[in-house]
Steps between C-alpha positions, in 0.01 A plus 500: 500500500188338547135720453278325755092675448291414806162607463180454684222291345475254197531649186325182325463523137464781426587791246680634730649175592617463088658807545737424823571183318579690151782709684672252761534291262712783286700637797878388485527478892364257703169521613271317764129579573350423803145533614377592842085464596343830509530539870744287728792279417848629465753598251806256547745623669713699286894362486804695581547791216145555437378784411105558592300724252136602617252576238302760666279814389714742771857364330719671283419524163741380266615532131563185289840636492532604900380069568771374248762745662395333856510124386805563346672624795326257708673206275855642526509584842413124510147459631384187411095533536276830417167409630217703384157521729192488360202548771153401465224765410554686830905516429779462742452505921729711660746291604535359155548897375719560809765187445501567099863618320287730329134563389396567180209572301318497137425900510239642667166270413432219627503183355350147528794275614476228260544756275806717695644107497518521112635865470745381757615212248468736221807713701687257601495367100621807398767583815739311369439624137544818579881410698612252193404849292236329326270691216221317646443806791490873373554808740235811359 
């Protein structure tokens, strides 16, 4: 199962940037960034078995454990793509909330979204960790 990240604007080099790069680079799934202008252009269209997750401050918040219980599901029912949305400053429109799988969020605070693009990689590192029952994640 491929993890596909589309987010809105150029991360650049950045810290942040180090970061995202730090954890795809460690995930054991496939993974594919792409990157959208802060307003216009479109996502490409999503293939069949794709799942569409919106990161968005009115979604669902989720435990490290909840996500990895999701993707693995996802991956045996045999969805090939989980796309994650990442929106510009001003989020998600409401027809990118509306045709989402699910929304989720990052608690209750808001957060820059270069940097909700790292803590995204930083879950999706330690998703599969926690289904392979690796020490690396830690519930309490």
């Amino acid at each position: 199962m491929r993890l596909h990240i589309v987010a809105r604007g150029r991360i650049g080099r950045s810290a942040e940037a180090e970061l995202v790069d730090r954890y795809v680079k460690r995930i054991g799934w496939p993974v594919q960034i792409t990157e959208l202008p802060d307003r216009g252009g479109k996502p490409p269209p999503p293939a069949p078995a794709t799942v569409t997750v919106a990161m968005d401050e009115k979604g669902r918040n989720l435990s490290s454990t909840d996500l990895a219980a999701r993707l693995s599901d996802w991956r045996d029912r045999g969805i090939r793509e989980v796309r994650f949305l990442i929106g510009a400053a001003d989020g998600h429109d409401a027809e990118t909330r509306d045709n989402a799988d699910l929304l989720i969020a990052f608690g209750s605070a808001t957060w820059p979204h270069m940097l909700a693009r790292a803590m995204l990689a930083e879950q999706l590192y330690r998703a599969p960790a926690i289904i392979a029952g690796h020490p690396y994640h830690r519930d309490g």
